[in-house]
MIDOSE-1310 file (N, C-alpha, C; in nm, 2 decimals, decimal comma, always signed):
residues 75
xxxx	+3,20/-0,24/-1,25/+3,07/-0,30/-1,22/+3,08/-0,41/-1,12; +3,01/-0,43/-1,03/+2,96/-0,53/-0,90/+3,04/-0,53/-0,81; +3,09/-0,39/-0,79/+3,17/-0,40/-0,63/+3,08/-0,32/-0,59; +2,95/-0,25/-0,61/+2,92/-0,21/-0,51/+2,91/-0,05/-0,46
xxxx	+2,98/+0,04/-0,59/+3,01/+0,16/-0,57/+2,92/+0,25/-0,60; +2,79/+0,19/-0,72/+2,67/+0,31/-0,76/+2,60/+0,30/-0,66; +2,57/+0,18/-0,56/+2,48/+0,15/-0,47/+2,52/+0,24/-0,34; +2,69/+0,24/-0,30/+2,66/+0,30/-0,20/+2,69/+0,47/-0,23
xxxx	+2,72/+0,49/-0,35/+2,68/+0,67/-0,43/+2,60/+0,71/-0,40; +2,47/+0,66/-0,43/+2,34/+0,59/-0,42/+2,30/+0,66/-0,26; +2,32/+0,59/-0,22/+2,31/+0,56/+0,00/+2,41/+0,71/+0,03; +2,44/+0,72/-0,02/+2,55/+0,89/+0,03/+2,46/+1,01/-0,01
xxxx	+2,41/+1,03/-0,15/+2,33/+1,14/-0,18/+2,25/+1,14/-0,09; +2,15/+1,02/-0,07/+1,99/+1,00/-0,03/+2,10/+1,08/+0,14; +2,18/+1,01/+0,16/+2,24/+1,05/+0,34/+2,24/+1,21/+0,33; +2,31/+1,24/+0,26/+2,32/+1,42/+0,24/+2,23/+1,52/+0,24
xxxx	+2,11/+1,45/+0,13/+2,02/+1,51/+0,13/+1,97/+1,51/+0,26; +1,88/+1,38/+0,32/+1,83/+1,39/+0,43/+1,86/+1,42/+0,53; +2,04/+1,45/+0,56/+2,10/+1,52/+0,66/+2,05/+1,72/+0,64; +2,06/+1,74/+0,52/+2,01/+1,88/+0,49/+1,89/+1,90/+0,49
xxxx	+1,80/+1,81/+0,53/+1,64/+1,86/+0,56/+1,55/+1,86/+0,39; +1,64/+1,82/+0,32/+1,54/+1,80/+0,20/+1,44/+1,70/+0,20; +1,29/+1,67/+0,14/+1,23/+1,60/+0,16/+1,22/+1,43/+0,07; +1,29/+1,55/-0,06/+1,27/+1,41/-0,16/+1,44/+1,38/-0,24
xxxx	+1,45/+1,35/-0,30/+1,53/+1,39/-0,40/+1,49/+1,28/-0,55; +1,48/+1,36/-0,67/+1,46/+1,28/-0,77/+1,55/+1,32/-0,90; +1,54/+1,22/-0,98/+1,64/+1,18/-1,07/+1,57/+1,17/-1,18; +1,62/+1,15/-1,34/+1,61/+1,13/-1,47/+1,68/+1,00/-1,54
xxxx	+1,65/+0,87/-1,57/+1,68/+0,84/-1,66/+1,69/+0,78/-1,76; +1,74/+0,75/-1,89/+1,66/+0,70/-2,01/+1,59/+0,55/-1,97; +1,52/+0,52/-2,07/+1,46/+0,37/-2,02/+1,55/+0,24/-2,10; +1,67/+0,31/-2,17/+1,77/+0,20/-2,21/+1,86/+0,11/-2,07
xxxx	+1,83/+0,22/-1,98/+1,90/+0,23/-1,88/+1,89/+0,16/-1,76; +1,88/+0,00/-1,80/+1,79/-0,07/-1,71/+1,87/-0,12/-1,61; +2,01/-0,11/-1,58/+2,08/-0,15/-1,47/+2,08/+0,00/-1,35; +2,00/+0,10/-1,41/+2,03/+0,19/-1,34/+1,90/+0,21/-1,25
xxxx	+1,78/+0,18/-1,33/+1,65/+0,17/-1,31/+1,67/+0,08/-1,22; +1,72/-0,04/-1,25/+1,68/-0,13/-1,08/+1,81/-0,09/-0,97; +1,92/-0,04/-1,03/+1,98/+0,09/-0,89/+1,89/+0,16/-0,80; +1,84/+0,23/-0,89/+1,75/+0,35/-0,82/+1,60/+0,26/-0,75
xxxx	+1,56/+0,17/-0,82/+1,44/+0,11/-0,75/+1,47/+0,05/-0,64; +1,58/-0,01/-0,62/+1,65/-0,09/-0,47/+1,67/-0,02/-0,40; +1,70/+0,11/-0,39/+1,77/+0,22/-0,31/+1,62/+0,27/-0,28; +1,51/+0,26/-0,31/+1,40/+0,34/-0,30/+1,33/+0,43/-0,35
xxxx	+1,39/+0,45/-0,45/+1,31/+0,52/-0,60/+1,20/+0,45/-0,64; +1,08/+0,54/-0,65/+0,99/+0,51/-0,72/+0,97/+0,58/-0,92; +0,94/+0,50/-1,01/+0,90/+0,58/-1,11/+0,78/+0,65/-1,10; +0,78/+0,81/-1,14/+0,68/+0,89/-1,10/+0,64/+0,96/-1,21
xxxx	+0,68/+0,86/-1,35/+0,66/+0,93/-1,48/+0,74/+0,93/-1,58; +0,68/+0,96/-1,74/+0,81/+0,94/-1,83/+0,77/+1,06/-1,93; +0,87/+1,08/-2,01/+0,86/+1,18/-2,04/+0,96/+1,14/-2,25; +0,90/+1,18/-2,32/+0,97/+1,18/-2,45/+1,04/+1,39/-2,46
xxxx	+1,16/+1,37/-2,47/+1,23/+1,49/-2,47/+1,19/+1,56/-2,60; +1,22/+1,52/-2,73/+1,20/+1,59/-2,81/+1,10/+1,51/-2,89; +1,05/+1,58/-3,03/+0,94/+1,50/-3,09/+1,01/+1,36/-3,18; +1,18/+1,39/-3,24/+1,20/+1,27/-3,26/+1,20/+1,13/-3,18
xxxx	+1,24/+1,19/-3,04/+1,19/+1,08/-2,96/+1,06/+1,01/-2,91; +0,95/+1,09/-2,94/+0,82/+1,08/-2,93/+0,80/+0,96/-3,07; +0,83/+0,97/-3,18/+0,82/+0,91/-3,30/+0,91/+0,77/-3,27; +1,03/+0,78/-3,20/+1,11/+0,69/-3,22/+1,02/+0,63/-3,08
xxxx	+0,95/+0,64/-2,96/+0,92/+0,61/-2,88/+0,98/+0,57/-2,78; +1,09/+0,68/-2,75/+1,19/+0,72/-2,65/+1,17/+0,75/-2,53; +1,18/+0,72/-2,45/+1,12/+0,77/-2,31/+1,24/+0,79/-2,19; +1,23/+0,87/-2,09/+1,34/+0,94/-2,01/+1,22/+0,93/-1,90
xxxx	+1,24/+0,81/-1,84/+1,21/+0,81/-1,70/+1,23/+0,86/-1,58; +1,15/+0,90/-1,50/+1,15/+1,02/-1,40/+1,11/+0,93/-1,27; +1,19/+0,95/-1,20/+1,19/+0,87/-1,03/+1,17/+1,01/-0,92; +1,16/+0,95/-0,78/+1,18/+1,02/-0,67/+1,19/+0,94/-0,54
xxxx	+1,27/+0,98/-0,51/+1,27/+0,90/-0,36/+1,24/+0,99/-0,23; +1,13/+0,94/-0,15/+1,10/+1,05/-0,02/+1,18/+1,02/+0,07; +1,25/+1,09/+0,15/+1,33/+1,14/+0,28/+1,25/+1,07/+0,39; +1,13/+1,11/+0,38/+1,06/+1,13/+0,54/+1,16/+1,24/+0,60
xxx	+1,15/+1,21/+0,78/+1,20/+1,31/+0,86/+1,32/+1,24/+0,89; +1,37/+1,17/+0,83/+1,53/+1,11/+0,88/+1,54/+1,04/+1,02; +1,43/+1,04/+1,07/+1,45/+0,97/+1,19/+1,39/+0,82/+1,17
């Protein structure tokens, strides 16, 4: 943790993708997961929704957050 490595993981996918012409690319993850949530929000993820997986998590009020980040045209 804090050198630096999920961020530029991070900055490599989003590069790959958008070097291959994809438009978006999106991700899943729990909402325990709040070092990762502000990963992905800094890099340019938006949250675009949440989701409870199964009904115990619906009761326990579990949630599995759903991001996307747009590409644009890379230029």
């Amino acid at each position: 943790r804090g050198r630096g490595l999920a961020r530029a993981l991070c900055r490599e996918v989003l590069a790959f993708a958008r070097a291959r012409g994809f438009g978006a690319v999106v991700l899943s993850t729990s909402m325990v997961q709040v070092a990762a949530q502000r990963l992905y929000e800094g890099q340019g993820f938006r949250k675009v929704g949440a989701s409870s997986p199964t009904l115990l998590c619906a009761v326990l009020r579990f949630q599995i957050y759903h991001y996307r980040c747009e590409l644009g045209d890379g230029g």
